[in-house]
Backbone as a chain_set.jsonl record, in Angstrom:
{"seq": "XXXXXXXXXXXXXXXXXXXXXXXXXXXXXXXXXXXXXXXXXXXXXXXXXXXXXXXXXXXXXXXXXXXXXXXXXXXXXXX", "coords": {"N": [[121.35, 39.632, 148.76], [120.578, 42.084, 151.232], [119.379, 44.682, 153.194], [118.346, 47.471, 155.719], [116.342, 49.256, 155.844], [115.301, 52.723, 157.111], [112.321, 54.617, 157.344], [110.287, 57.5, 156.9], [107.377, 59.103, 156.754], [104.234, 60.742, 155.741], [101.022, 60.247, 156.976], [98.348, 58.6, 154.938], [96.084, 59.698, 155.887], [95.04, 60.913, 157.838], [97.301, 62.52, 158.209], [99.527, 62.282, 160.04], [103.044, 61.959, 161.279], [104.749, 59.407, 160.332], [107.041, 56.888, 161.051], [108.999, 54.077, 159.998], [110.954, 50.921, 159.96], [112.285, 48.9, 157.672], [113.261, 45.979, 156.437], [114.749, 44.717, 153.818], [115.046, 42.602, 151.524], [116.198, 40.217, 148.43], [116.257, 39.206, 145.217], [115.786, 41.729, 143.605], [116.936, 43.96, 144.855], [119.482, 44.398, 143.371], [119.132, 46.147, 141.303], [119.663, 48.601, 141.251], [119.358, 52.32, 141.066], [117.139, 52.384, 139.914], [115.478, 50.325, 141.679], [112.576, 49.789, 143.168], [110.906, 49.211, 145.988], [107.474, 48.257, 147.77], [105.582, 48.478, 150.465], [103.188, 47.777, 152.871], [101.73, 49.653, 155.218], [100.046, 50.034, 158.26], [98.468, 52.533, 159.952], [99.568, 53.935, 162.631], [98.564, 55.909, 164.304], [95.846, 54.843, 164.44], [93.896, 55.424, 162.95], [92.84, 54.214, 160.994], [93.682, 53.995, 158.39], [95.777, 51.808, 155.93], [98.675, 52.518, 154.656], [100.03, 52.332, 151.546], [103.333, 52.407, 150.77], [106.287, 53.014, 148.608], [109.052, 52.774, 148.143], [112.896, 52.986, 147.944], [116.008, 51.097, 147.667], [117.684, 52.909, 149.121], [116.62, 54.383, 150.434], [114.735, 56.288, 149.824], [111.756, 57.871, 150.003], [109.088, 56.972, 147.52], [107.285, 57.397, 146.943], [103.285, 57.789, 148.595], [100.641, 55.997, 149.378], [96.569, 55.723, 149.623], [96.045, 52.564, 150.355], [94.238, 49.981, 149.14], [92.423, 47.18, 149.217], [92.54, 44.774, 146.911], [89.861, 43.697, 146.789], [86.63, 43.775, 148.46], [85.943, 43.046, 151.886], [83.93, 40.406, 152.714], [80.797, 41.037, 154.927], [79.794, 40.054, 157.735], [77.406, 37.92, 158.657], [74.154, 38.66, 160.299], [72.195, 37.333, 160.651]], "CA": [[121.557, 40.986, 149.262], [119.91, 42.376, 152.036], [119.712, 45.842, 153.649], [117.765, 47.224, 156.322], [116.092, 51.243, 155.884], [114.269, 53.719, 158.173], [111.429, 55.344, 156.341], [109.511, 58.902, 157.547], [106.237, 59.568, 155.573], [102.702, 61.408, 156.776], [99.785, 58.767, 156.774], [97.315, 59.771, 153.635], [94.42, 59.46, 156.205], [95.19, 61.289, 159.245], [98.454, 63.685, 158.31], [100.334, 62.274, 161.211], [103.975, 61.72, 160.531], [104.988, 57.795, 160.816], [108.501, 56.279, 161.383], [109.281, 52.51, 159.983], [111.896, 50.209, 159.531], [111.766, 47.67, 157.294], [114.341, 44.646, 156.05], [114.37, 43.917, 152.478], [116.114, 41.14, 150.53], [116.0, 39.411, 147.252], [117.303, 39.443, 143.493], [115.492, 43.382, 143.271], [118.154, 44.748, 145.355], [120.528, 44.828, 142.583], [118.362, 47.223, 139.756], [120.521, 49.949, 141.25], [118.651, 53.244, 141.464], [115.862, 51.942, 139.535], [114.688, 49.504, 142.575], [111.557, 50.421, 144.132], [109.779, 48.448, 146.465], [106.408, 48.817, 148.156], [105.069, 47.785, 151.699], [101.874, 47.905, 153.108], [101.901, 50.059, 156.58], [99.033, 50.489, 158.529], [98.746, 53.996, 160.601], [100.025, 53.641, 164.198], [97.298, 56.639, 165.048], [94.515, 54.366, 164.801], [92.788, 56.392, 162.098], [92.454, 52.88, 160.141], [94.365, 53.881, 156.982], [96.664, 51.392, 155.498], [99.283, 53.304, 153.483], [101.129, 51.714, 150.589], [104.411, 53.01, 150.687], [106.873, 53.11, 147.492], [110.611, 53.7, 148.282], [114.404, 52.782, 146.884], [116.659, 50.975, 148.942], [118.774, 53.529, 149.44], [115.866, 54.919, 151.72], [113.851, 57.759, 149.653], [110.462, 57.759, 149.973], [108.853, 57.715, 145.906], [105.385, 57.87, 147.166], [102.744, 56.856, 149.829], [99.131, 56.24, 148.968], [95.837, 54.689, 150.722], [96.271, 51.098, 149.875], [93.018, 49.954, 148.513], [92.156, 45.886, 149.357], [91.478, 44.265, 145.603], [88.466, 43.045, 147.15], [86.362, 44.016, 150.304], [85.975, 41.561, 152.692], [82.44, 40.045, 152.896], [80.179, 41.436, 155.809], [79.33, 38.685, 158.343], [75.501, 37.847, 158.372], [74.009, 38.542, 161.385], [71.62, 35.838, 161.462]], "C": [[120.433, 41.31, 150.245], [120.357, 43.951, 152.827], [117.859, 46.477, 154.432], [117.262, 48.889, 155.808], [115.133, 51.683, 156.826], [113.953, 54.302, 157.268], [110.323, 56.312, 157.426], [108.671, 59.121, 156.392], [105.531, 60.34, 156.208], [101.685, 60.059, 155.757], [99.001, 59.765, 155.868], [96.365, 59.837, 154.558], [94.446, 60.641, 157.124], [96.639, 62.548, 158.743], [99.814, 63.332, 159.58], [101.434, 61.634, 161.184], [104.32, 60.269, 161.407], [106.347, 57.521, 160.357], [108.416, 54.893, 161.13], [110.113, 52.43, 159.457], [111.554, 49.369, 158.768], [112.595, 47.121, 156.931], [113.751, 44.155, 154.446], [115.717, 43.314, 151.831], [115.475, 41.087, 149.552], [116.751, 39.851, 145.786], [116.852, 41.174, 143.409], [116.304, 44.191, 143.751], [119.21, 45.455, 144.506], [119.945, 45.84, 141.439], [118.833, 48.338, 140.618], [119.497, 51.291, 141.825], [117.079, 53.241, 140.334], [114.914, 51.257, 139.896], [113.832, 50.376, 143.047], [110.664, 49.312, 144.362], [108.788, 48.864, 147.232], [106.183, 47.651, 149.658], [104.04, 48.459, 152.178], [102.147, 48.892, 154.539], [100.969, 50.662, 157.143], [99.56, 52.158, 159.945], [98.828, 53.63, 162.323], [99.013, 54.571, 165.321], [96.358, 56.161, 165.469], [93.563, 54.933, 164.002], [92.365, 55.223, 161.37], [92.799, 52.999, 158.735], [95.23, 52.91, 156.793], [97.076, 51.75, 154.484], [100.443, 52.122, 152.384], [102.007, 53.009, 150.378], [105.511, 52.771, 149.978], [108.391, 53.816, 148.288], [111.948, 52.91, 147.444], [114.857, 52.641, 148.096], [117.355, 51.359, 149.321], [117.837, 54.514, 150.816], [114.915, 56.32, 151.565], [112.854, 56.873, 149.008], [109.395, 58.234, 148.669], [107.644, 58.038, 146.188], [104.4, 57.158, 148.155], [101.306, 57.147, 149.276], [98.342, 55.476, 149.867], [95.872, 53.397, 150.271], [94.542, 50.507, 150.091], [92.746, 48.325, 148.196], [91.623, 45.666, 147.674], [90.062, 44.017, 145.718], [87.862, 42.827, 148.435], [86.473, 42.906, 150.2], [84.333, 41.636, 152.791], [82.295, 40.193, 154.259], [79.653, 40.014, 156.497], [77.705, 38.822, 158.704], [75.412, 38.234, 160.02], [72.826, 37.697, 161.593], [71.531, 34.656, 161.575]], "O": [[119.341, 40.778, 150.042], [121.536, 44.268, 152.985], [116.728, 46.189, 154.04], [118.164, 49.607, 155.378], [114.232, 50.964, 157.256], [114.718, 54.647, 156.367], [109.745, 55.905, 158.433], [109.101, 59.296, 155.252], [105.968, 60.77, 157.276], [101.661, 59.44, 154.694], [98.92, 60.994, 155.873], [95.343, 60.148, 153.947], [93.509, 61.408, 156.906], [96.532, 63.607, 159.362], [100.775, 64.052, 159.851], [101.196, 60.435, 161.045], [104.219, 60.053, 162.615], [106.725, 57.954, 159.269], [107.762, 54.279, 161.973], [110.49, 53.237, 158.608], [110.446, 48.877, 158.984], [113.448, 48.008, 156.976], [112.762, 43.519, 154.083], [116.916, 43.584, 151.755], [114.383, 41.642, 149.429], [117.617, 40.691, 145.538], [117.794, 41.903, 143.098], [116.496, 45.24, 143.135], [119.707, 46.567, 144.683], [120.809, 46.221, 140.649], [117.985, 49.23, 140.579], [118.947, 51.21, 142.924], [116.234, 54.127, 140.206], [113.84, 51.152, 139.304], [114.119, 51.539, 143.332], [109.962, 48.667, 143.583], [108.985, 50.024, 147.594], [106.516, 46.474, 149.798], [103.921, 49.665, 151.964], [103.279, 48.587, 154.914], [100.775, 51.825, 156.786], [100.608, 52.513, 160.486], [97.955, 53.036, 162.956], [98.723, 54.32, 166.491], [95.799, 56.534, 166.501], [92.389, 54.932, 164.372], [91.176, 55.337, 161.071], [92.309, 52.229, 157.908], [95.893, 52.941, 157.83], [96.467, 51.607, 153.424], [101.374, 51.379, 152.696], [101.69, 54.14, 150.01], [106.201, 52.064, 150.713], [108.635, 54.92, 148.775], [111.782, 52.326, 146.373], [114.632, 53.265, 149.133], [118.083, 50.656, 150.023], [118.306, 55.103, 151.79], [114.496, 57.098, 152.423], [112.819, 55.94, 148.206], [108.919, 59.367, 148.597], [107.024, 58.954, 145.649], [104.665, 56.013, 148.52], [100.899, 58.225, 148.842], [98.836, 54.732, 150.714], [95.396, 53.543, 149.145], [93.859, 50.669, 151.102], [92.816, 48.02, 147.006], [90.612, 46.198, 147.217], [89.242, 44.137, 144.808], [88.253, 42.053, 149.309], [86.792, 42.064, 149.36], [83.654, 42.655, 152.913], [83.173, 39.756, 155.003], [79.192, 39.072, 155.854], [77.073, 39.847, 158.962], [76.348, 38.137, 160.814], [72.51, 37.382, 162.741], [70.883, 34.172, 162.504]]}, "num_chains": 1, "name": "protein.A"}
């Protein structure tokens, strides 16, 4: 199964309302109105938020948060 949705949120960082498509497949498709998948989407403003975004593939939006790396990234030495 496969199905494609347009998703409208506001970025948690910045407030500034963001527009994406996204394409999802696989066996989760079928859990009915109990599917919810998540995608990463960084802010198109440039504010440097990447929002995790929670929706149903029918195309409603369950929730959007700042998406929070398990584990910085190590600082490069400078000498």
């Amino acid at each position: 199964m496969e199905v494609q949705v347009s998703l409208d949120f506001a970025c948690c960082g910045c407030g500034q309302s963001v527009s994406v498509t996204v394409q999802c497949s696989g066996e989760g498709l079928s859990g009915g109105s109990r599917a919810v998948a998540r995608v990463q989407v960084p802010c198109p403003c440039g504010c440097g938020t990447v929002n995790l975004l929670e929706f149903t593939p029918s195309g409603t939006v369950c929730g959007v948060l700042p998406y929070r790396m398990p584990w910085p990234l190590p600082q490069p030495s400078v000498n």
